[in-house]
C-alpha positions in Angstrom: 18.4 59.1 -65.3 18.1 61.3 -61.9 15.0 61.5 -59.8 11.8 63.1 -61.6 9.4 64.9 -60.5 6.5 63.7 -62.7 2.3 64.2 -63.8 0.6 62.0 -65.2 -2.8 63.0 -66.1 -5.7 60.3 -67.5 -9.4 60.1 -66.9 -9.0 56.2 -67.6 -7.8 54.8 -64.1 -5.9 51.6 -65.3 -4.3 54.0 -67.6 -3.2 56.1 -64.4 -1.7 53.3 -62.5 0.1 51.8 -65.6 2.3 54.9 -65.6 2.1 55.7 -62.1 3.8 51.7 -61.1 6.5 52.3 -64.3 7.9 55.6 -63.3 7.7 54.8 -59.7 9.6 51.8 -60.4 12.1 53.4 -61.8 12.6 55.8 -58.8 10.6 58.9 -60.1 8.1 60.9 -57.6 4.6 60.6 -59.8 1.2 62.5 -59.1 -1.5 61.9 -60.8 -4.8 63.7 -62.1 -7.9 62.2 -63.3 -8.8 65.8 -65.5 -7.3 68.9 -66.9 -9.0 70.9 -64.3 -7.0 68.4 -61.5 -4.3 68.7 -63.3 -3.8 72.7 -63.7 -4.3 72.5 -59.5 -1.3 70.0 -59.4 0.3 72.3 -61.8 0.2 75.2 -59.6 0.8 73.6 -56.6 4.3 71.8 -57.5 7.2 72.0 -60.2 7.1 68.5 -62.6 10.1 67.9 -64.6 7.9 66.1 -67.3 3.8 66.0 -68.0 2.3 63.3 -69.3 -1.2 64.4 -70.7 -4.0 62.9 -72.0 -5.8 64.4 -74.7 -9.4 63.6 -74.4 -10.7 64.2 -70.4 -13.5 65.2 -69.4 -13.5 69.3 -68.2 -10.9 70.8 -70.1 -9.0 68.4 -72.8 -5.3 67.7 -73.0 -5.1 70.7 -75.6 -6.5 73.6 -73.5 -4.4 72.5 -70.6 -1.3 72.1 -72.7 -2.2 75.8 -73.8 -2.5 77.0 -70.4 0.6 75.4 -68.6 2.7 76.6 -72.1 1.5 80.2 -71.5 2.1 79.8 -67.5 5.9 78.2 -67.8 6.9 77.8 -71.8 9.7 75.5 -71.3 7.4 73.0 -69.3 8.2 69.4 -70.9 4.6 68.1 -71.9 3.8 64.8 -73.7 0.6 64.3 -74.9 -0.7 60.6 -75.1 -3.5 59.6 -76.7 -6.2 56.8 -78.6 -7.6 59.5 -80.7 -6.0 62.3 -81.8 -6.4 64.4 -85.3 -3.7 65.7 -87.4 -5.9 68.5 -87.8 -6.1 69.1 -83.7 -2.1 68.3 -83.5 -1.5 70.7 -86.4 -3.5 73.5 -85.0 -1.4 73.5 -81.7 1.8 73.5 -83.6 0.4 77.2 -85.3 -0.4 78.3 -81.6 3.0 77.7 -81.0 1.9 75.9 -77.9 2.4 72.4 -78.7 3.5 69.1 -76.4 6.8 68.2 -77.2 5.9 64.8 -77.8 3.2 62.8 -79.2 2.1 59.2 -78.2 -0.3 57.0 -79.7 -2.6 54.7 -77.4 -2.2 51.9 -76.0 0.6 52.5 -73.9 3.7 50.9 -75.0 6.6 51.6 -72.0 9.8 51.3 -74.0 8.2 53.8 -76.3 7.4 56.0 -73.6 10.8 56.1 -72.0 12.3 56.6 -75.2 10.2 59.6 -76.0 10.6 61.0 -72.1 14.3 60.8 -72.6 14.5 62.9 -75.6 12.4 65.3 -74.6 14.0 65.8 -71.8 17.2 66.4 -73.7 15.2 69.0 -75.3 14.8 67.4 -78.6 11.2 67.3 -80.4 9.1 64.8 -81.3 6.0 65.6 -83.3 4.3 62.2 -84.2 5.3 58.8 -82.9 3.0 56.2 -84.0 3.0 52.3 -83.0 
């Protein structure tokens, strides 16, 4: 896989640095934001080839930002990870037709997560992956 340009965005710091070590081990450029409100900035101030997004942060939540960067640059690639996320909150974002193209369940398992990041970025959807 070529060089990405990747966001990671957590408001749990071990979390942060789980990702952040993986994808820099395996020769990506990562940034990372503690909040959606950090995260929009980091959005604005740099192209990412792939977000990974938490849903529940303090300021605004994985959702809103999702929503915002979709409406900004539609073809952004977003995963959303998360510990605690409703079908009813995932289902809503589908009938926005703003909706991550990937969906993790916490904790972090890596092998999932490069699995998912490489379909997605191949452009291929993944609505619920579950551990």
């Amino acid at each position: 896989m070529n060089k990405l340009n990747i966001l990671v965005v957590d408001d749990e710091e071990m979390e942060l640095e789980i990702l952040k070590n993986y994808f820099e081990k395996e020769g990506h450029s990562v940034t990372t934001a503690k909040d959606g409100n950090i995260a929009l900035d980091e959005f604005n101030k740099s192209n990412y080839d792939i977000i990974f997004l938490d849903y529940n942060m303090p300021g605004y939540n994985g959702s809103e930002v999702c929503k915002i960067i979709k409406k900004s640059k539609p073809a952004q690639k977003l995963i959303i990870l998360t510990g605690n996320f409703t079908d009813e909150a995932y289902y809503s974002s589908i009938e926005d037709e703003i909706c991550p193209e990937c969906l993790i369940y916490k904790p972090i398992d890596l092998e999932q997560i490069k699995s998912c990041m490489e379909k997605v970025l191949k452009g291929i959807k993944i609505y619920q992956t579950n551990n």
